[in-house]
N, C-alpha and C positions, 0 to 999 in steps of 0.2 A: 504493500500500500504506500510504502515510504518512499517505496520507488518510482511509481508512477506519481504521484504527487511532486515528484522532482524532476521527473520530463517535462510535466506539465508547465511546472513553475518555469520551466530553463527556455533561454531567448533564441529563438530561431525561425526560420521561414519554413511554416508547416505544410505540409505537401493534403494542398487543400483544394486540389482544381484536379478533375475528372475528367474521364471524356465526354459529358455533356458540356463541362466547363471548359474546353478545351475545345471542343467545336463551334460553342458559343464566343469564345474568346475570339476564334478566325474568323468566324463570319460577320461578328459584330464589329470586327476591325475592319474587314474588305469593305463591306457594303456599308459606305459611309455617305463624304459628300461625293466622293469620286462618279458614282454612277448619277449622279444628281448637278456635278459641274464640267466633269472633261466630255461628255460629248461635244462638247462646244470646240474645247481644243483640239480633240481630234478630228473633229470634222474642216475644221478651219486651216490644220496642217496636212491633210489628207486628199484636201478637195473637193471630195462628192462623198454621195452617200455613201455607194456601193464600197469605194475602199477604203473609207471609216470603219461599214461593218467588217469586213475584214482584217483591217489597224486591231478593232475590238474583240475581235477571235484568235487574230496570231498572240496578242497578249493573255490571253486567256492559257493559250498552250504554252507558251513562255512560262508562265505563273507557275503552272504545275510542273512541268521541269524542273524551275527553282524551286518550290514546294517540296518534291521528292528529292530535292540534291539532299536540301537542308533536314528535311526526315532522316537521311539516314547520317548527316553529320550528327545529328541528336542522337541517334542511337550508338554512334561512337564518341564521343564527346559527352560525357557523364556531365557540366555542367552547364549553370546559367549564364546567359550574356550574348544570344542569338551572334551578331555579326562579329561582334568584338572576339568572345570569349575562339572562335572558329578561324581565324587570323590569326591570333595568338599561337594556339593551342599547332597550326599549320604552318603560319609563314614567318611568325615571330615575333618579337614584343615593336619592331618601331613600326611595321604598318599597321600593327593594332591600333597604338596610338593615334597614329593619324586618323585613323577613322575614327577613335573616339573625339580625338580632336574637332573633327568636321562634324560628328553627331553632335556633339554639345552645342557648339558654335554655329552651327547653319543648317544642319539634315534634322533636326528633331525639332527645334524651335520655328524653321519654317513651315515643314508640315502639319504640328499644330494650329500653327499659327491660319493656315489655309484651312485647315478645318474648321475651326472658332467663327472665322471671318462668316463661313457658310450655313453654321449653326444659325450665328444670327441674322442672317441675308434670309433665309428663309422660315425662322421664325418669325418676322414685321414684315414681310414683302405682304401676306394678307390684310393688313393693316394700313397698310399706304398704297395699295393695289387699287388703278393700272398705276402710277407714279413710283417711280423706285424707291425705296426705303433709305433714308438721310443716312449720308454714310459715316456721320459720328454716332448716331442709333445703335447704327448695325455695329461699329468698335466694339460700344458700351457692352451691347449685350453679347456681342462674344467672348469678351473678359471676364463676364459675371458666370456665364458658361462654363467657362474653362478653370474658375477659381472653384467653381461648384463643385464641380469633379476632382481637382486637386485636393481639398478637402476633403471628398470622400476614399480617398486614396490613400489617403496621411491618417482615418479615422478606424478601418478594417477592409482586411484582402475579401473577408468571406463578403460584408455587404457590397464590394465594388464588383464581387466573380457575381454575385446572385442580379444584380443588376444589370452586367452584359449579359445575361442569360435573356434576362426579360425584354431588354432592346433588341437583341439579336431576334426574335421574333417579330417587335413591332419593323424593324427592317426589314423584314421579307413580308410583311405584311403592305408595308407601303410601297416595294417595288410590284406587288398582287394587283394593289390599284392602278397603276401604270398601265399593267401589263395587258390585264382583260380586257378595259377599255377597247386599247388597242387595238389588238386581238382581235376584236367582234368586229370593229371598223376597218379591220384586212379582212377580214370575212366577207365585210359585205361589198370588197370591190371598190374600195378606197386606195388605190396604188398609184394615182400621177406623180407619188414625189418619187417614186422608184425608177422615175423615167429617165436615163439618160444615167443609167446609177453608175456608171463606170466611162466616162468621159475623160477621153485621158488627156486632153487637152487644161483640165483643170488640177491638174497632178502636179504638184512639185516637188519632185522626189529630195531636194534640201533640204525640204522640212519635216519629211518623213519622221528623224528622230523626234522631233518636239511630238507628235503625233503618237508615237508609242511610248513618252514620256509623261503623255496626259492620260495614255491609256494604260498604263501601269500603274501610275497612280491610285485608279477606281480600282485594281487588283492589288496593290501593296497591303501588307498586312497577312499576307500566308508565312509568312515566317514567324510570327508570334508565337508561338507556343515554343521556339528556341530559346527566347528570351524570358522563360519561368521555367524551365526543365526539372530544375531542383525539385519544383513546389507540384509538378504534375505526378498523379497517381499511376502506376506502371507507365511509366514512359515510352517505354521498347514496344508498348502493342498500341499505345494509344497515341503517340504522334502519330505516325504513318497513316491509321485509321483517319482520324480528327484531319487531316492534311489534303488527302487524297477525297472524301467525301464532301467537306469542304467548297475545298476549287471548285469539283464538278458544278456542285449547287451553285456556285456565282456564275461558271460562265454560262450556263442555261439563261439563269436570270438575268445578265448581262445583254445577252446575244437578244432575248425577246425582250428587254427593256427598249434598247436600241428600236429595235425594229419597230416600237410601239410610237416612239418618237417620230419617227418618220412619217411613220403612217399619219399623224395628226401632223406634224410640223414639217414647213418647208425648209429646205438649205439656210433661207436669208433669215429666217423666224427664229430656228435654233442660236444662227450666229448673232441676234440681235438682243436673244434675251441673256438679260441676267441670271434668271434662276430657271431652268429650260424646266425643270418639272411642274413650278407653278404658269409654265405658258402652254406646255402641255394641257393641263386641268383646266384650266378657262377654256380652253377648245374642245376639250374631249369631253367631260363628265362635269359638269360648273357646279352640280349638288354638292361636289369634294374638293370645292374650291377652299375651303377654311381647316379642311382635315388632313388634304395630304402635305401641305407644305409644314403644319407641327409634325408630323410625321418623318417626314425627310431632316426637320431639329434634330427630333430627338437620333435619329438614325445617324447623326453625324457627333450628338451627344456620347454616342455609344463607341463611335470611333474614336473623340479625345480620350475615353474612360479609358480603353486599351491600347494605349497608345502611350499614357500616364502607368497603367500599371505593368505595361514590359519595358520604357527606357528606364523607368527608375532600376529597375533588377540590371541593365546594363554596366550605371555609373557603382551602383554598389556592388558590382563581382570587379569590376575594373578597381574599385578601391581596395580590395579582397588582395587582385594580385597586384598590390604597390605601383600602380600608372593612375592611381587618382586620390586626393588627401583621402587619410586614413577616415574622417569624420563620414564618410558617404557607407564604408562599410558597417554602421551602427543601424541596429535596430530598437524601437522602443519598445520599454521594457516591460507595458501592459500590452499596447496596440497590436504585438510583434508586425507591426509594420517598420518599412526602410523609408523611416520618414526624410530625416535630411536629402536622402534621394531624391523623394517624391516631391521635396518643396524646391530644389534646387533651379527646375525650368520655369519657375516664376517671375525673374525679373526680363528674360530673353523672348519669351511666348508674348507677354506684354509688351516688350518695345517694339517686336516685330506686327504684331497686329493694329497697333498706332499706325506703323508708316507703312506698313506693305500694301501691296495688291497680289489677290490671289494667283493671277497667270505668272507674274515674275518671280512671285516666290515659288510655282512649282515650279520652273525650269532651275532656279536657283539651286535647290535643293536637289534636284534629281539628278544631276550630275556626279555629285560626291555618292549619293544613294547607291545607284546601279553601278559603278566604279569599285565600291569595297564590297557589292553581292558578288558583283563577279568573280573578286579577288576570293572571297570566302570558298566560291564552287570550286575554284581554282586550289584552294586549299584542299577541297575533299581530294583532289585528283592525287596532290603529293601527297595526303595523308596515305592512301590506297598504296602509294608506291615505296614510302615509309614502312608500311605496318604490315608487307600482304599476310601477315600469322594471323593478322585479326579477325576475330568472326563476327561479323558481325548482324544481329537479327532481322537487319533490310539491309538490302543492298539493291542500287538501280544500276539499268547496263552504262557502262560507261560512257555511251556516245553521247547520255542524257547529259551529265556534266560538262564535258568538253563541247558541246554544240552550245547550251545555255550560256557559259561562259565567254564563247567568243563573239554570240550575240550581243551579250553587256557591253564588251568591250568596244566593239566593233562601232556598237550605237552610241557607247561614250563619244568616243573618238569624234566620229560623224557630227554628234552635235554641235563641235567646235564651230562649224559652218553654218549651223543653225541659228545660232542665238551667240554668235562670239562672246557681247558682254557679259551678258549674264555666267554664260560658262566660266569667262575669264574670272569671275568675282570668286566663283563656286570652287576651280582649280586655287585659285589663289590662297584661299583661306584652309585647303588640304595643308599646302606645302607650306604654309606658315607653322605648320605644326613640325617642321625640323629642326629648327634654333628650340625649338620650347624642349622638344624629344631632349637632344644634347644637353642642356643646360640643366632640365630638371631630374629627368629621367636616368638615362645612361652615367652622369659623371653623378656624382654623389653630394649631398646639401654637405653646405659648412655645419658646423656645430651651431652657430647662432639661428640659422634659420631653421635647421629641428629646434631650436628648443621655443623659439617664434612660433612654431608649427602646433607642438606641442602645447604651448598655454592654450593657443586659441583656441582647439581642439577641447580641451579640456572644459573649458570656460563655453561654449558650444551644446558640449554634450551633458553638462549641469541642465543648459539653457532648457535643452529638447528634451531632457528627459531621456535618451538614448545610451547603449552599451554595445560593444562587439558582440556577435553570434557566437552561441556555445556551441553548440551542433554542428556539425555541416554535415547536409543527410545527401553529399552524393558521393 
């Protein structure tokens, strides 16, 4: 009795996510604002209809590719920390860092930051509808959004996992409404927008990448359950399940969302609206004109939530292995949450939602993004050639890795000629992280700035309430 009373009491991240929790975690992260604002982008980098819907299918198979790299890096990779801890664990500590470097500083805080912005774009678009929603409004309320959810992440794992469960539903529930509509009105012989769907005079293969950068996007989020491995119940049967069922589910839903779109909206309609699903509904179904855009909130509410509760498990395994202050690896000592983690993207997610715009923070961000997946799939391939003793309980054939991977690349690369500036900011701010790697990482602090380290740490962790993990259960 003495003993379990003392598990109990002892501080660590309880392996408290399932595989309903864990399908709900993927889905509730894909199907966010993504299927609700990159049609717009990929239609508008793609051309026409016709090879939009396809941008939106090769990304789909993409997705699972990566999906199944990264399942079975979890199954050999016994810890948490999705992209970071798999770089590390493959290609070594300095392009970990950089990638954590770029995640901290531009890949996490943007795409938050583009999700928040969409939370509140279509929660008040019915509100100030036809007129677009005052775009200090819409700031406000995606910070109130985003703090909401920070808070519920800093307060308990079990109420934030029970909460994407229940989003995760009302998002397939609001892409249901999209979709039938639709649906009925291809039924009945509603297809002139489909005329002309593949005109390739309207093609401009440059911007191809931005096009499968918008449409990655609405599928980022299958690697989530990398980044809580620790905390998932038999990991070895239930990533791969939770991974693979998943995907499928989005790109169904993806592929007939799309198509629903069309059917109701023309080329010039999609590229004019703001919130393509609320111009959808005023055309298609007007009864669901005040239901589905809370809908599509919350559905992007769901996305901050898991998005909030796998980077934080990033910065705290990265504090774990000595590339990030030691204060990130504490957890609190009723909560057993990793709160300094959890609070850490609060002053970043905020200044970038002040001055951003959604389209240039996703190209921003998506370059550093698909740059270190790549690099990670690229890790399973040396790990494979490292380890072949290893057995491991999924394994995918190898062309999956290597073809997925020179995709990334290929499409990093390409994007230079897409969007130079924005890339250039996006490269820029990688390779800023070599003076930092050197300086702080590699060569060793002076004695005064551990012991600098050290107070404030301490003085911190009085603050929060927080302790090192006793356990580590992997």
């Amino acid at each position: 009795m003495g003993k379990d009373k003392k598990k109990e009491e002892a501080v660590f991240l309880r392996k408290k996510i399932t595989l309903l929790r864990a399908f709900s975690l993927l889905i509730g992260s894909m199907v966010g604002s993504g299927i609700f604002i990159s049609p717009k982008g990929v239609l508008k980098n793609s051309g026409t209809v016709g090879f939009s819907l396809v941008v939106w299918f090769a990304c789909g198979l993409l997705s699972m590719f990566g999906a199944l790299c990264y399942a079975e890096l979890g199954t050999r990779i016994t810890k948490s920390g999705g992209h970071y801890i798999y770089i590390l664990e493959t290609l070594g500590p300095l392009p970990s860092f950089l990638f954590l470097w770029a995640e901290f500083f531009a890949i996490r805080p943007a795409n938050s930051a583009v999700v928040s912005l969409a939370f509140g774009r279509y929660l008040l678009e019915p509100f100030f509808a036809p007129c677009a929603a005052p775009v200090p409004a819409v700031k406000l309320v995606s910070l109130l959004g985003y703090y909401a959810v920070l808070t519920l992440n800093s307060w308990s794992v079990s109420w934030s996992s029970r909460l994407q469960t229940a989003l995760s539903i009302i998002k397939l529930l609001a892409l249901a409404l999209i979709i039938v509509p639709g649906m009925m009105l291809l039924a009945q012989g509603h297809t002139e927008n489909f005329q002309d769907a593949f005109d390739k005079q309207s093609l401009v293969p440059d911007k191809l990448p931005l096009a499968f950068y918008a449409g990655m996007f609405a599928y980022s989020g299958w690697f989530q359950t990398s980044f809580v491995r620790e905390e998932l119940v038999r990991p070895e049967r239930n990533i791969p399940l939770a991974v693979i069922v998943s995907v499928i589910t989005v790109i169904v839903g993806y592929m007939l969302t799309n198509v629903s779109y069309y059917t109701v909206l023309g080329t010039q309609d999609v590229l004019a609206s703001p919130a393509v699903a609320v111009s959808f509904v005023q055309r298609a179904c007007r009864s669901l004109i005040s239901v589905v855009p809370v809908l599509v909130a919350l559905s992007c509410f769901g996305t901050m939530n898991g998005g909030i509760l796998t980077f934080s498990r990033t910065l705290f395994v990265a504090s774990r292995e000595g590339q990030w202050p030691p204060l990130f690896s504490m957890i609190h000592i009723r909560r057993h949450t990793p709160l300094p983690a959890v609070m850490l993207m609060f002053p970043l997610v905020t200044t970038m939602v002040c001055i951003g715009d959604i389209y240039h923070l996703m190209n921003f961000f998506s370059f550093s993004r698909w740059l270190f997946i790549g690099l990670a799939t690229l890790g399973l391939i040396v790990h494979r050639c490292r380890h072949p003793e290893l057995q491991s309980p999924f394994k995918v054939p190898l062309f999956i890795p290597v073809s997925f991977t020179i995709i990334c690349l290929f499409t990093v690369a390409m994007s230079f000629y897409s969007d130079p500036v924005n890339i250039s900011i996006g490269c820029t701010m990688v390779l800023s992280g070599f003076p930092v790697y050197y300086l702080v990482i590699h060569r060793q602090m002076s004695n005064r700035c551990r012991s600098l380290l050290y107070y404030v740490t301490q003085k911190l962790q009085l603050l929060l309430e927080v302790v090192q993990q006793e356990i580590k259960t992997y």
